[in-house]
N, C-alpha and C positions, 0 to 999 in steps of 0.2 A: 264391657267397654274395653276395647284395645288400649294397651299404655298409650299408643301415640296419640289417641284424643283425649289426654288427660288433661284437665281444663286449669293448668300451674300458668299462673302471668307468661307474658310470652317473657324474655330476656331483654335486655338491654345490646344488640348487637353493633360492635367500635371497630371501627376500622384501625390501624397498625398507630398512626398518629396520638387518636385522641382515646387510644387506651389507658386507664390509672388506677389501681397500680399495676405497672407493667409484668408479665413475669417471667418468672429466671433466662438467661440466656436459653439453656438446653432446649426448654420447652418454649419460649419463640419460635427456635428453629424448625421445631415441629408443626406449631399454628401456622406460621406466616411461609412457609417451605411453596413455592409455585409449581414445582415440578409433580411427578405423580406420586402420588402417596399409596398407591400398589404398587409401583417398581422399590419404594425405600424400605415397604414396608416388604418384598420379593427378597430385599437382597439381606435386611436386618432379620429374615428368617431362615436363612440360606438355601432359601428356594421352596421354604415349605410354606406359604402363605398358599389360602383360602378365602370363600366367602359363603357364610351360611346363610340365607336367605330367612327371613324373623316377617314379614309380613310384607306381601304384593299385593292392592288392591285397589281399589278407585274408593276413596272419601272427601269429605269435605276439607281442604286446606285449611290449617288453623292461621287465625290474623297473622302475624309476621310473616309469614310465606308468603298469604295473599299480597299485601305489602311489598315483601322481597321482590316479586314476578310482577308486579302492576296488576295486580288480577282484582277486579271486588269485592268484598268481605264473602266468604262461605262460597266459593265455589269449587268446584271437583274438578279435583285431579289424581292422577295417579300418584302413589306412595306406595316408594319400596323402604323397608328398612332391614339393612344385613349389621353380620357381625363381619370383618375382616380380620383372621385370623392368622397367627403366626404358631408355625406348629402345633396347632390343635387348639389355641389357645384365644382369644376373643381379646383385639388388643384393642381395636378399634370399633364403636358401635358407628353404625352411616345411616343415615336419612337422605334419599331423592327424593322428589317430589319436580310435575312439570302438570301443567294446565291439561287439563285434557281438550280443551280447542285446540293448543298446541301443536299436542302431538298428533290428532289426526291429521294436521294441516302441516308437520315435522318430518315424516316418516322415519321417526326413530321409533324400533319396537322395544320399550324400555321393559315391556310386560313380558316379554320372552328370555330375557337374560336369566335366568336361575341361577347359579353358581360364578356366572362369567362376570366381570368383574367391567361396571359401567364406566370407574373410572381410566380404564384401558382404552376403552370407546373414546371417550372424548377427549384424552390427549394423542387419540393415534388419527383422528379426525382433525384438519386444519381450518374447518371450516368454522368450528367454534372460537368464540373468544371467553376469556375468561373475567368478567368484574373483579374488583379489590376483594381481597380474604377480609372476611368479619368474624369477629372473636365475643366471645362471654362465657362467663359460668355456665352449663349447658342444665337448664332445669330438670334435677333429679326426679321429678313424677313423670319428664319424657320420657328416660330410660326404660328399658327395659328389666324387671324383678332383680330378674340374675346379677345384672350388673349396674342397678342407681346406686350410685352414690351422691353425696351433695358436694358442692364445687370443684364438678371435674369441668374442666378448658373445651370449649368444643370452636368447631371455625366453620364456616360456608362459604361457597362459593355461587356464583347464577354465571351459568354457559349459557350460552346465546349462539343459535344459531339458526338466521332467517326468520321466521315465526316463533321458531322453539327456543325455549328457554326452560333451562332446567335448575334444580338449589338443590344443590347437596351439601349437606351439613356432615361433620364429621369431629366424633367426640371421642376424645382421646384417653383410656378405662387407664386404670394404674396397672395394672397386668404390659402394658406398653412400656412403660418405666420401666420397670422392673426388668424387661428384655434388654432394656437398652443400657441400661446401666451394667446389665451382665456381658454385653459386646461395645463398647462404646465405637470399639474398631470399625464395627460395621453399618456406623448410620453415618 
């Protein structure tokens, strides 16, 4: 069984308001940041940011997605999960996920992106809009081996565009700290 269907409670997902307890400045500004988290994360690697691609495939959505998208409990859609990388390094784990009625009916080819980086896609796209950022602990049995740890910060978002709607979740590893704390200059 893939980590991604790992059957841990789903999380508790708060929008910016009725977070408690809130946390630290720094890392707010990394959760609740609107703008694109490939460009911040382009420029906090001074150009050496990547994306390793960890699983493309069509499954069953687990309940809070379905949830997140309005979709019915257990239905399939695509799910990509990368690593977005700074210097070689895995700062960032990401989760897409979008309905698969959607996207036939979308024509976004999310299944083709390999290495390209989707969220370039949809803020260089005006036709999306973007819902409120949601935050929580990001369930350690989601992650990925290499990098679960228990309460690390993850945030999502649901882009909307026309029929399509996509959730991208994005969990922020301590290897990102770490970077940032080393350049504070450059986030």
């Amino acid at each position: 069984m893939p980590h991604s269907m790992s059957p841990a409670p789903a999380p508790n997902w708060l929008v910016q308001s009725h977070l408690s307890p809130f946390p630290g400045a720094l890392i707010a500004n990394w959760l609740f940041d609107e703008g694109s988290l490939t460009r911040r994360l382009t420029r906090l690697s001074r150009n050496g940011f990547s994306i390793t691609p960890l699983v493309e495939e069509w499954q069953t959505l687990r309940s809070d997605e379905c949830a997140a998208l309005d979709l019915p409990e257990h239905s399939q859609g695509w799910v990509r999960e990368t690593y977005l990388q700074g210097q070689g390094e895995a700062w960032v784990f990401a989760r897409s996920v979008a309905a698969r009625s959607a996207l036939e009916e979308g024509g976004l080819n999310i299944d083709e992106l390999g290495t390209r980086s989707l969220g370039e896609l949809l803020f260089c796209d005006d036709a999306f809009t973007r819902r409120p950022i949601e935050v929580c602990r990001y369930p350690q049995a989601w992650l990925p081996a290499a990098v679960a740890s228990a309460e690390l910060w993850g945030r999502r978002s649901r882009f909307d565009r026309g029929p399509l709607s996509l959730l991208v979740a994005e969990v922020f590893l301590p290897s990102l700290w770490s970077a940032v704390d080393a350049q504070p200059e450059a986030c």
